[in-house]
C-alpha positions in Angstrom: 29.4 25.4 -45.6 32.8 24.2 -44.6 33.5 22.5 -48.4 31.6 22.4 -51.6 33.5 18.9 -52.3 29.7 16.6 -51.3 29.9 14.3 -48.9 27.1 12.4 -50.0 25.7 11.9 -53.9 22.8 10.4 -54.7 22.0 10.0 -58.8 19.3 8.8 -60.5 18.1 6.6 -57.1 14.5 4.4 -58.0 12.7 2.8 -56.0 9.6 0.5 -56.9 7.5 -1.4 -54.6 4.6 -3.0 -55.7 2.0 -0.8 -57.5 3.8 2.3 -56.4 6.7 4.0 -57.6 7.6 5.3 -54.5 11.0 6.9 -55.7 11.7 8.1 -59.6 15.2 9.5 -60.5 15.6 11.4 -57.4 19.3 13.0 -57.0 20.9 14.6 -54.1 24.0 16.2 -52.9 24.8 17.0 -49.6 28.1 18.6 -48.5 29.6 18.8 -44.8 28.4 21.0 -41.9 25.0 21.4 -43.3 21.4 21.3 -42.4 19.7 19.8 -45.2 15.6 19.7 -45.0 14.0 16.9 -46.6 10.1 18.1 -47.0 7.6 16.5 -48.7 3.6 15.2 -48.2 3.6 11.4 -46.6 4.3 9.4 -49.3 6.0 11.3 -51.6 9.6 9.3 -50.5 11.0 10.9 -48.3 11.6 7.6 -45.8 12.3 5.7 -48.2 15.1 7.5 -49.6 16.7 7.6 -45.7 15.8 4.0 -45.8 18.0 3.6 -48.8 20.8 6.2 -47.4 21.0 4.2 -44.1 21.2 0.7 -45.9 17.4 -0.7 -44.6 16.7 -1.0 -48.0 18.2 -1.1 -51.3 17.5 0.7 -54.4 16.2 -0.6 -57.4 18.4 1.3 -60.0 21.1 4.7 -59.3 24.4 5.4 -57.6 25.5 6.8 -54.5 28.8 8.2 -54.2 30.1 9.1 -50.2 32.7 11.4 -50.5 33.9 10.6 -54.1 33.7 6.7 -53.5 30.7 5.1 -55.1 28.6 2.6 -52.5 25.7 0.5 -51.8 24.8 -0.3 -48.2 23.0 -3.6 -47.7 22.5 -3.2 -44.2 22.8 -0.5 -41.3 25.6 -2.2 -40.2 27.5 -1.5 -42.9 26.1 2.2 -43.5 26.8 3.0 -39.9 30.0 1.5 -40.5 30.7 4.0 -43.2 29.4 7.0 -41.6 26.0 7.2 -42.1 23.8 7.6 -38.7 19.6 7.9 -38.5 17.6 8.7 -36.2 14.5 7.2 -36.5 11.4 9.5 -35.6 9.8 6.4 -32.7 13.0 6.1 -30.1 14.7 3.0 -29.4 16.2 3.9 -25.7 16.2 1.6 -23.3 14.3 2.6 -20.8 15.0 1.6 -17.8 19.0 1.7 -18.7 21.1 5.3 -18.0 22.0 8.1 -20.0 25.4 7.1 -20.6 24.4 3.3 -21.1 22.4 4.0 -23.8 24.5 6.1 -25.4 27.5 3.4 -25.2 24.8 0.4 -26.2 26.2 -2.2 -27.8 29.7 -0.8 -27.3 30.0 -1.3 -23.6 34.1 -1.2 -23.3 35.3 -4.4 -21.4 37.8 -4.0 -18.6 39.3 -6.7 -16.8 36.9 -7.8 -14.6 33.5 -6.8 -17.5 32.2 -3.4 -18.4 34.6 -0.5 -18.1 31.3 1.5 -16.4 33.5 4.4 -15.1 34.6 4.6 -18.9 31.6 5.0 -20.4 30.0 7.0 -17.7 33.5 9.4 -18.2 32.8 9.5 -21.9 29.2 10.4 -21.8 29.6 13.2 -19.4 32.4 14.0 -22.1 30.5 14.0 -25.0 27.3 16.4 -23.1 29.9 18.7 -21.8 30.9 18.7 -25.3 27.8 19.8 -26.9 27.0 21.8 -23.9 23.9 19.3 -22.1 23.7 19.3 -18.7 22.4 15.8 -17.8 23.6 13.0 -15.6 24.6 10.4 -17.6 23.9 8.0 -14.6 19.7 8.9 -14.8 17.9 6.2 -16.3 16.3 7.1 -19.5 13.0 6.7 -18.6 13.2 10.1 -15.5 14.0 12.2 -18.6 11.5 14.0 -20.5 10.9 14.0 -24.5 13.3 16.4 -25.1 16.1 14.9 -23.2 15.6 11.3 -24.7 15.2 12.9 -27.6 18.7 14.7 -27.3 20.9 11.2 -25.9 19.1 9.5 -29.2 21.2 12.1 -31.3 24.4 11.7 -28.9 24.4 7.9 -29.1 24.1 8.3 -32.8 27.5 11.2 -33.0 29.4 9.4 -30.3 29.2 6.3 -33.3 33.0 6.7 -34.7 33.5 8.0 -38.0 29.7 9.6 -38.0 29.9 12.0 -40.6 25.8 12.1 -41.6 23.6 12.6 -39.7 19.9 11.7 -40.7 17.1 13.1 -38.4 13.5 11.8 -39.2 10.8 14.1 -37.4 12.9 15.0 -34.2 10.8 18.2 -33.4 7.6 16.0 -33.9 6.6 16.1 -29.8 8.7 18.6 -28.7 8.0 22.3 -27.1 9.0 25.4 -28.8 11.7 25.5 -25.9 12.4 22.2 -26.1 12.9 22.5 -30.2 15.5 25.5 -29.4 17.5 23.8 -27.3 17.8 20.6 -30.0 18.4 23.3 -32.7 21.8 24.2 -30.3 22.5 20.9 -30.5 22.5 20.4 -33.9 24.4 23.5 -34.5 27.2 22.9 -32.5 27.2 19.4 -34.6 26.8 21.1 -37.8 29.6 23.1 -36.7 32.1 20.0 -36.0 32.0 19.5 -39.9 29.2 16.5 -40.0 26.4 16.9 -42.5 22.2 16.5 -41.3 19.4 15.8 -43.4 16.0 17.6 -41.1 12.7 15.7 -42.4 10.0 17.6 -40.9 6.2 18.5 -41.3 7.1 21.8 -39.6 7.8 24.4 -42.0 9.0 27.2 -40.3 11.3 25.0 -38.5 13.1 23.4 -41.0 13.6 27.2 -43.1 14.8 28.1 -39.8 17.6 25.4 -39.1 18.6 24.3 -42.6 21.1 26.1 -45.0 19.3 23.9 -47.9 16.0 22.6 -48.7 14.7 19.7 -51.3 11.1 18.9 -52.0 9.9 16.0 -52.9 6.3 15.6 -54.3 5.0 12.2 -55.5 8.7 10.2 -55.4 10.6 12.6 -57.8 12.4 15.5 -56.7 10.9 19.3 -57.3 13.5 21.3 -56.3 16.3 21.9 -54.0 17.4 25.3 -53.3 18.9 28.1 -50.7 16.7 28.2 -47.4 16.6 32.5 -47.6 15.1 31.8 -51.3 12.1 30.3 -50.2 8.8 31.2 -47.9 6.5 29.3 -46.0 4.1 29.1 -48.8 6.3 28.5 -51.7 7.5 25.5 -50.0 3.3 24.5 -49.6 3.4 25.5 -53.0 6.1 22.7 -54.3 5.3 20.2 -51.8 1.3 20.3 -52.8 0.5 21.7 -56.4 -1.5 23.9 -54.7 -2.4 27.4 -53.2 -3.5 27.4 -49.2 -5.3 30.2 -47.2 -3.1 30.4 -44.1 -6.1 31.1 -41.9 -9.1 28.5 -41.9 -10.9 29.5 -38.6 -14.5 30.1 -38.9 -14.4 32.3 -35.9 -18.1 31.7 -35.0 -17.7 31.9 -31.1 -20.9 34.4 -30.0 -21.5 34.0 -25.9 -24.7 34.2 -26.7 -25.3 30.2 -28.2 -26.0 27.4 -26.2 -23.1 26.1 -24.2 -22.9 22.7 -25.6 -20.3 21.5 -22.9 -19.5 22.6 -19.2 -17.2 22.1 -16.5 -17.2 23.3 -12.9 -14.5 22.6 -10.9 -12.9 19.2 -12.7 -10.3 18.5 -10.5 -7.8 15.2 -11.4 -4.2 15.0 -11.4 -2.6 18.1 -11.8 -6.1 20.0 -13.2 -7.2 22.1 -10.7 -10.6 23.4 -10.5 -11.2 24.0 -14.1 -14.0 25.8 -15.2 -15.3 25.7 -18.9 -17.5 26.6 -21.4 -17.9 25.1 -25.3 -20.8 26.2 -27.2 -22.3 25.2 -30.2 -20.8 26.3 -33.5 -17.7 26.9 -32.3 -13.6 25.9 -32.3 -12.2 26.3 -28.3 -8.7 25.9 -29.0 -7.1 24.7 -25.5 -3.5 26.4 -25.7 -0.4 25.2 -23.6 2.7 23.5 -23.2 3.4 19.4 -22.5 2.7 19.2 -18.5 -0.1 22.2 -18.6 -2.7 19.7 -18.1 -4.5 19.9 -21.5 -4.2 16.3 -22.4 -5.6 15.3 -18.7 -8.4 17.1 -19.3 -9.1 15.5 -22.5 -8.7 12.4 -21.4 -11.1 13.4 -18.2 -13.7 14.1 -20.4 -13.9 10.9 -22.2 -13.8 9.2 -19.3 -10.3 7.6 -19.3 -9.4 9.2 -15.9 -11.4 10.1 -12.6 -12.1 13.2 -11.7 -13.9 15.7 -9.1 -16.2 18.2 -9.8 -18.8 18.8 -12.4 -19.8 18.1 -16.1 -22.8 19.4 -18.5 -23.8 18.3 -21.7 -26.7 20.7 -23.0 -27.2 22.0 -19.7 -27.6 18.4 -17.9 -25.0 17.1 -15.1 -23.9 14.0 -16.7 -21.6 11.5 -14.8 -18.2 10.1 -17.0 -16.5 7.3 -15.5 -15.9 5.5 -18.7 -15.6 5.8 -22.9 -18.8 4.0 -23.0 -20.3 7.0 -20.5 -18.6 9.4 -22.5 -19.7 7.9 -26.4 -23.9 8.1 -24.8 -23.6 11.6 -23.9 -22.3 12.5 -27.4 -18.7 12.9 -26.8 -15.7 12.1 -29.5 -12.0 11.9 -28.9 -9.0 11.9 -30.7 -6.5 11.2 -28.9 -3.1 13.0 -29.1 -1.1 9.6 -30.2 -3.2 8.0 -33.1 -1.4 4.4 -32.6 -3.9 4.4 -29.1 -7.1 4.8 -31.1 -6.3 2.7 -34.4 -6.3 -1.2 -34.4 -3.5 -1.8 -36.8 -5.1 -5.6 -37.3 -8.3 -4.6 -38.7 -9.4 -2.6 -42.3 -9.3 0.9 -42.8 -13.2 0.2 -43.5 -13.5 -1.8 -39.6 -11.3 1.2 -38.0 -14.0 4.0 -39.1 -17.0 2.1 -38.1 -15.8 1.1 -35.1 -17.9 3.5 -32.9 -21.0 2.6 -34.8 -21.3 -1.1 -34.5 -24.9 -0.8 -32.9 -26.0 1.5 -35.6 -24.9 -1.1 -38.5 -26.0 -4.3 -36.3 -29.3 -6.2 -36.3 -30.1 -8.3 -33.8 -26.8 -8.5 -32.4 -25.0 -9.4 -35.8 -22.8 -6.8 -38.1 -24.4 -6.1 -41.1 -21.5 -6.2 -43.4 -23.3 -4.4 -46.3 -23.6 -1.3 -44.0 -20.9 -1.4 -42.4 -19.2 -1.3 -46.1 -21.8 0.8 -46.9 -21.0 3.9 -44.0 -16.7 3.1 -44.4 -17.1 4.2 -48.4 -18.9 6.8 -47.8 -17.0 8.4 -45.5 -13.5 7.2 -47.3 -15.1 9.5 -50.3 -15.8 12.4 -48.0 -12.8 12.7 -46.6 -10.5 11.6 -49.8 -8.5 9.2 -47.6 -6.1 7.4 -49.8 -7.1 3.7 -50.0 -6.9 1.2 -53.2 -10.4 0.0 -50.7 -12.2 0.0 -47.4 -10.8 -3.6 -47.2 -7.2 -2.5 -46.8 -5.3 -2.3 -43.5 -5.0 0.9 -41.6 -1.5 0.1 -41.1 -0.8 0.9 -44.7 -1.8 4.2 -44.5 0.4 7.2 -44.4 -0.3 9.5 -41.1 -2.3 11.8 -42.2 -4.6 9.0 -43.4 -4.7 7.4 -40.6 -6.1 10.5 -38.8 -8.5 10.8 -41.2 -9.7 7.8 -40.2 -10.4 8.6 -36.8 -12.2 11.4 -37.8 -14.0 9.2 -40.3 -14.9 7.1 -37.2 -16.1 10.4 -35.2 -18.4 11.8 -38.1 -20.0 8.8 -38.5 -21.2 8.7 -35.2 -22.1 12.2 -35.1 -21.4 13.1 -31.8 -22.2 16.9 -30.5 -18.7 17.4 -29.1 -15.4 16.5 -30.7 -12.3 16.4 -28.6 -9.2 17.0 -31.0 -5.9 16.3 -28.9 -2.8 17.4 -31.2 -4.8 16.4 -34.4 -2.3 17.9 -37.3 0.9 16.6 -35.1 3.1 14.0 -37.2 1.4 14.7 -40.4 2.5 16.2 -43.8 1.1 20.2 -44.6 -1.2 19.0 -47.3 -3.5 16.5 -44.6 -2.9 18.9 -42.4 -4.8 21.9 -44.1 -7.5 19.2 -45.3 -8.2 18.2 -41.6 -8.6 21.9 -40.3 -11.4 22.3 -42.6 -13.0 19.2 -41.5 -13.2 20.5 -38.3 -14.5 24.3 -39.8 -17.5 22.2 -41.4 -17.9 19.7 -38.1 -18.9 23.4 -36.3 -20.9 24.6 -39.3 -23.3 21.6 -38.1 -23.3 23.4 -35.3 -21.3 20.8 -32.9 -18.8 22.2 -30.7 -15.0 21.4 -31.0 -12.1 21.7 -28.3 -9.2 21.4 -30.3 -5.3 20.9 -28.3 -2.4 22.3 -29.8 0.6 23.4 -28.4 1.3 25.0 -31.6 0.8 28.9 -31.3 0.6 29.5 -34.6 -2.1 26.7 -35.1 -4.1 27.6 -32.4 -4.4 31.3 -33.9 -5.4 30.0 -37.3 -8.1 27.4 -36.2 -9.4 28.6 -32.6 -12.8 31.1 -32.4 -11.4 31.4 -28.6 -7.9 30.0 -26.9 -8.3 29.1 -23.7 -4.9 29.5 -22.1 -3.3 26.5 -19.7 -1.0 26.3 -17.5 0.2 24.2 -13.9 -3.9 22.6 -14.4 -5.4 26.0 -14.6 -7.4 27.8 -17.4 -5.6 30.9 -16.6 -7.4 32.9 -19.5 -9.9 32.5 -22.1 -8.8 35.1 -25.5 -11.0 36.1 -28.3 -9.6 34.9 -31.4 -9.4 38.5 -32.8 -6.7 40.3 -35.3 -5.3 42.0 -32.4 -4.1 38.9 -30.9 0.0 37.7 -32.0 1.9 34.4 -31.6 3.8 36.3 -29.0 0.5 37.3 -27.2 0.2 33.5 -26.5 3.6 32.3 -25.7 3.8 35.1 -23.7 0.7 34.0 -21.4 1.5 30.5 -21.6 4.7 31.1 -20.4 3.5 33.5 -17.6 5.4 36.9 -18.9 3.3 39.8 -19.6 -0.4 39.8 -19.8 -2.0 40.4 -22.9 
């Protein structure tokens, strides 16, 4: 660290909303050019306390103190105004504005006759070269990928003057391994300049690997803070949960000889090429690659939200999916990999998970509003999603939740295949480890799973087989056994060695 004179101290900070405390006597200090990880389950307060840090909210009761001079923010404005930058997790580019516009918004410099473009085109290309980013700050935002948007949402929050904290909430959340390496560079080099970053992420590994400090918060009250090298992977599980998790929940019951519950032959459509596939019954197929490999296409193909050549078995029968409605009658699920596309925010937790089953608690054309209570309780108890009551709206819910929900929605339909695209991304460790054994007892019925991730790590510890994808090809199909590494996969995937 550059000082041990804090930039930042928070002391005592409450915050109450109604019926949950959602932070009690939580205190913080964080000190220039650190990374400092925020972890914690959803809801345990983290947000709020960046809510309160960046002036969106006040607190109820505490002090903060930035550097030595106590304060109380009442709006972003003014927290912005004193240093204090976040980045929220959703982006707010504009998209069809450039790289260096966006980066300047709201501070276009006038010249004499309007914007001073050649300014803030100068300055942007300052600021990259700066940090080392090779992008043209004249692109509009919406040609760049994830990563890049990603990146100008952290240079138009430095290029603020006076920055001197930086808060980060889930920037790694739908990025590549590449992708996250080359924002951890980024971050570095702004570490290095002296500012302070607070790192809230559901990613373990990556926030021990880019922070110098870590705090936990469990249930709004601090746990602990401590030195990154003092802590492992599952000490941090430990704090953050109360409890003990098996790294590996795969059921690994893959056997070639079982029924192949789901087939392709040659699915063709948008940048899949010929694909050939087999799921059978009992088992996890974990489809392994990068964003752009084609893995969401195909997901997509198969529920009948995109056309496609070539062929497709359910059981053994050629069945023909031009729609949801094709793909719901021939037993097909899907979760898709953003959950804000499958949920209707307007209606109950209790609406959301019976949505796919409105014939099944209908009579004569009318909902049966006993049943459909009936079906959302019982799944809300098997799956312990946190609701005061079915009646609530989804919107309420943390994440994780929410993606319970879905698969709420799924099990009580009861379809034979279940299409998981990117199920545990965006969610905290705890929801995540309940969810892969959701999906271990789905196949224990004996229905068959293909489960996205671009997570090699995840993909070892849930998958009976990885099917590796990449440029719209299957290019290999692993058995999930102890001989196979993390490195096995990012190799293939990446088109290096052969395994």
């Amino acid at each position: 660290m550059v000082t041990r004179n804090p930039v930042l101290v928070l002391k005592d900070i409450c915050k109450e909303f109604p019926g949950v405390k959602a932070l009690n006597n939580v205190s913080l200090e964080l000190y220039p050019g650190e990374v400092h990880a925020l972890l914690g389950e959803n809801g345990a307060g983290k947000s709020t306390l960046m809510k309160i840090i960046s002036g969106i909210i006040e607190p109820d009761s505490g002090e903060m103190y930035l550097d030595g001079r106590k304060v109380q923010f009442k709006s972003p404005k003014e927290a912005m105004e004193a240093g204090v930058a976040l980045v929220h997790q959703e982006l707010s580019l504009v998209p069809s504005l450039s790289v260096g516009e966006n980066i300047f918004l709201g501070r276009w410099p006038q010249g004499r006759w309007g914007v001073n473009w050649s300014y803030v085109y100068r300055e942007a290309r300052e600021l990259m070269r700066k940090f080392d980013i090779d992008v043209d700050p004249r692109v509009p935002v919406r040609n760049l990928g994830v990563a890049e948007q990603q990146i100008v949402e952290i240079l138009k929050a430095v290029s603020q003057p006076h920055v001197k904290i930086l808060l980060l909430d889930e920037p790694t959340s739908a990025l590549t391994e590449h992708e996250v390496e080359r924002l951890f560079k980024l971050l570095s080099d702004i570490k290095a300049e002296g500012k302070a970053i607070v790192f809230i992420s559901h990613k373990i590994d990556e926030a021990l690997k880019i922070s110098d400090r870590v705090t936990i918060i469990k249930d709004g009250e601090k746990v602990i803070t401590e030195e990154k090298g003092n802590l492992t992977e599952k000490d941090v599980i430990y704090y953050m949960t109360g409890k003990m998790f098996e790294s590996n929940v795969s059921s690994h019951n893959a056997d070639p000889g079982r029924k192949a519950v789901l087939s392709v032959r040659g699915l063709s459509a948008g940048i899949l090429k010929g694909v050939d596939l087999d799921v059978y019954a009992g088992e996890i197929l974990v489809i392994f690659g990068i964003l752009g490999s084609g893995r969401s296409t195909l997901a997509r193909v198969l529920f009948g939200l995109q056309e496609y050549r070539g062929e497709v078995f359910v059981e053994g029968e050629r069945v023909e999916i031009r729609s949801p409605l094709d793909a719901i009658r021939c037993g097909i699920g899907y979760l898709p990999e953003d959950r804000r596309k499958a949920l209707v925010f307007q209606l109950s937790v209790g609406a959301n998970i019976t949505l796919a089953s409105l014939r099944e608690i209908s009579r004569k054309g009318l909902l049966m509003f006993d049943k459909e209570k009936e079906l959302a309780e019982r799944f809300i108890d098997e799956l312990r999603i946190r609701t005061s009551n079915s009646r609530k709206r989804v919107t309420h819910l943390s994440g994780g939740n929410q993606q319970k929900v879905l698969f709420a929605r799924w099990l009580a339909k009861s379809p034979k295949i279940l299409i998981l695209d990117e199920p545990t991304r965006g969610i905290d460790v705890g929801a995540k480890f309940e969810i892969r054994e959701i999906v271990k007892n789905i196949t224990k019925e004996g229905k068959a799973v293909l489960y996205i991730t671009s997570e090699a790590l995840e993909a070892l510890e849930v998958g009976d087989r990885i099917a590796i994808m990449r440029g719209g090809k299957i290019t290999k199909i692993l058995p999930n056994d102890r001989q196979l590494s993390k490195s096995d996969l990012l190799a293939e995937v990446g088109g290096v060695v052969k395994v």
